[in-house]
N, C-alpha and C positions, 0 to 999 in steps of 0.2 A: 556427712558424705563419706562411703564408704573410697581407704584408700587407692583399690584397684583404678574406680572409676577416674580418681586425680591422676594417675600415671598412666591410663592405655593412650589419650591423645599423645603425650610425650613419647610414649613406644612408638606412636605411628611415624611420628615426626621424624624421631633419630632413625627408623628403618628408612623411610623415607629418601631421607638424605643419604643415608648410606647406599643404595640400592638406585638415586639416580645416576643416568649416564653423566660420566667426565667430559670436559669440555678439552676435546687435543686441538692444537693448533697444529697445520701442517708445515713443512719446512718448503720452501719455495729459493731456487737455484738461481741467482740473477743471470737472465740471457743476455749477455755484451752486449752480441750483436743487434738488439733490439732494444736496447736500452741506451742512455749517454750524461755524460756528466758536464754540465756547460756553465760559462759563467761571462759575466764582460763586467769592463773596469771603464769610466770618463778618461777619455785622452784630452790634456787641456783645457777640460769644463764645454767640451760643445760636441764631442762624437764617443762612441763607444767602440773601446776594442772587445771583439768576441770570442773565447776563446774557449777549448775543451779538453778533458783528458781521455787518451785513448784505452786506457790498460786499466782495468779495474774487476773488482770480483767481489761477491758477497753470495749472503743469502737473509729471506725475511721467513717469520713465521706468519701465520695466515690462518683466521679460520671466520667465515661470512658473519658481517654484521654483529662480531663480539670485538670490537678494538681493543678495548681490553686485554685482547690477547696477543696483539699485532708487539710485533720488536725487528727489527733491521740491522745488521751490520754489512758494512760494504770498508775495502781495503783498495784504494786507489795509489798508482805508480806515478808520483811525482814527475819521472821522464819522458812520462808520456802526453804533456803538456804540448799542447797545438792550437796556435792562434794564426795560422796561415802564414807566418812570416818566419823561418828557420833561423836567422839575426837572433830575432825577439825572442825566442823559443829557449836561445842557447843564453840570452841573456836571464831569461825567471829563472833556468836551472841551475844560475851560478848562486856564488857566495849573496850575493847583493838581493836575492829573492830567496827561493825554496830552499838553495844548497840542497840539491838532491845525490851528493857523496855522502854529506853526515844525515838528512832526517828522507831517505828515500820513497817513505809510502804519506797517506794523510790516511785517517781514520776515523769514522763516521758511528757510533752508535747509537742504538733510538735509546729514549728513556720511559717513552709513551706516545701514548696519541689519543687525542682529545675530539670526535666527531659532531660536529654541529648538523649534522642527517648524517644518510646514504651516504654522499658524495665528497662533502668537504667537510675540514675542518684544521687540523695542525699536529705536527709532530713533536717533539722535542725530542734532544739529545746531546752528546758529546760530540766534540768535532776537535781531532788530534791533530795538529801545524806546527811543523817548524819546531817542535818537541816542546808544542806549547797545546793543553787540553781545557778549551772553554764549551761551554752549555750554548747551545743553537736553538732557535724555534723556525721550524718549515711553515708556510702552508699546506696542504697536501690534498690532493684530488683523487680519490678513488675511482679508476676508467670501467673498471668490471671484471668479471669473473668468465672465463670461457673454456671450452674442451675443443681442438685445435684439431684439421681431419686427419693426424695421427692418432690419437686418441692422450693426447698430452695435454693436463690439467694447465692454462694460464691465469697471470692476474696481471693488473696492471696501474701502475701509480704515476702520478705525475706530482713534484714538491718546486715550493721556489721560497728565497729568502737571500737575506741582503746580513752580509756580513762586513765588520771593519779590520781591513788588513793587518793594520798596527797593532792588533788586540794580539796578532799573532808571532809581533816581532817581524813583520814583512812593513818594514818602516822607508826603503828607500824611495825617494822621489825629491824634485825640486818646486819653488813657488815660482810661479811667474810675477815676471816684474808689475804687469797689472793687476794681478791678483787672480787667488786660483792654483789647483794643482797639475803639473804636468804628467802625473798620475793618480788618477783619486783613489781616494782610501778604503770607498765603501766598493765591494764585489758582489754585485748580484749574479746567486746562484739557480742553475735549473735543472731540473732533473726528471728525466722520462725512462720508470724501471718495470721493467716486465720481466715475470719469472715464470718458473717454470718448477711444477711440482716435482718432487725429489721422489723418485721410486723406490 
C-alpha cells in the first residue's frame, strides 16, 4: 500500500478537527432580583425555621445541552441573613454563628455538573463558611432557555441540597432534656437563579 494512501485519511482527520467550530460558553450575569438564596434549619426536631440571604452576586457560564461546559460562581453577604425575626437575625450574625466581622461573605464554586437528561441532574462544588472550604453536591433543574421582550438572552436553574452545619465550625446549639436538638445541624439549601446574558 502506497504511503500517500495511509496518511490522506489522517490529513482529513487533523484538518477536520482543526477547522471545526469551538464550543464557547456564554457568561450569564446572576439577576438578584429574580433569583434567591434560601435555606431552613429543625427548631426543636418538630418545625422548620426558613430563612434567606438578601445580597448576593455572581455569574454562570452557559452554553445549550453541553454541561460540560456549565461552571457557576456566586459571592453571597453574610449580613444579609433574613429569617423574619430581626433578634434571630442579629443573633446568626454574631460570634456564636456566621461572625460576619471576621468571615463577611460565603462562597459557592461549581466543580461540574453531571445531567441525567434535559432537565435534571446535580452539580458539584466548593462551598466557602466560616473560613472553612468543603466540596457540596446540588441537585439541579434546568427551567430553560428564553429571549425576554427586550431582547435579553435568559436561563434559568433551580439547585437544592442538605448540608451539616458543624462541617463548617457553625457548632452552636443545645440538646434537649428529652432528646433532640434545639437547633439542628443539617440546613437544607434552595436555590432559584436566573441570569441574564452578558453583552
Amino acid at each position: 500500500m502506497k504511503p500517500m494512501k495511509i496518511f490522506l485519511p489522517i490529513l482529513v482527520l487533523v484538518a477536520s478537527a482543526l477547522w471545526a467550530p469551538a464550543t464557547f460558553a456564554e457568561t450569564y450575569d446572576i439577576d438578584a432580583s429574580h433569583s434567591s438564596v434560601g435555606f431552613k434549619v429543625k427548631h426543636m426536631a418538630i418545625s422548620n425555621v426558613k430563612g434567606s440571604f438578601t445580597s448576593f452576586e455572581g455569574a454562570f457560564d452557559f452554553v445549550a445541552g453541553q454541561p460540560e461546559h456549565w461552571s457557576v460562581e456566586t459571592t453571597i453577604q453574610m449580613k444579609s441573613v433574613d429569617t423574619g425575626n430581626g433578634d434571630r437575625d442579629d443573633h446568626l450574625r454574631n460570634e456564636d454563628f456566621f461572625d460576619v466581622e471576621q468571615f463577611p461573605t460565603m462562597v459557592f464554586k461549581s466543580t461540574g455538573f453531571k445531567m441525567e437528561d434535559e432537565e435534571e441532574g446535580e452539580m458539584t462544588g466548593t462551598l466557602t463558611m466560616h473560613g472553612v472550604t468543603l466540596p457540596v453536591t446540588l441537585e439541579v433543574e434546568f427551567n430553560g432557555a428564553i429571549t425576554d421582550p427586550w431582547g435579553n438572552d435568559r436561563v434559568g436553574f433551580s439547585a437544592e441540597g442538605k448540608i451539616n452545619r458543624k462541617d463548617w465550625g457553625l457548632s452552636y446549639g443545645k440538646a434537649m432534656e428529652g432528646g433532640g436538638l434545639i437547633i439542628g445541624n443539617d440546613v437544607k439549601i434552595s436555590l432559584e437563579i436566573e441570569g441574564v446574558k452578558r453583552k
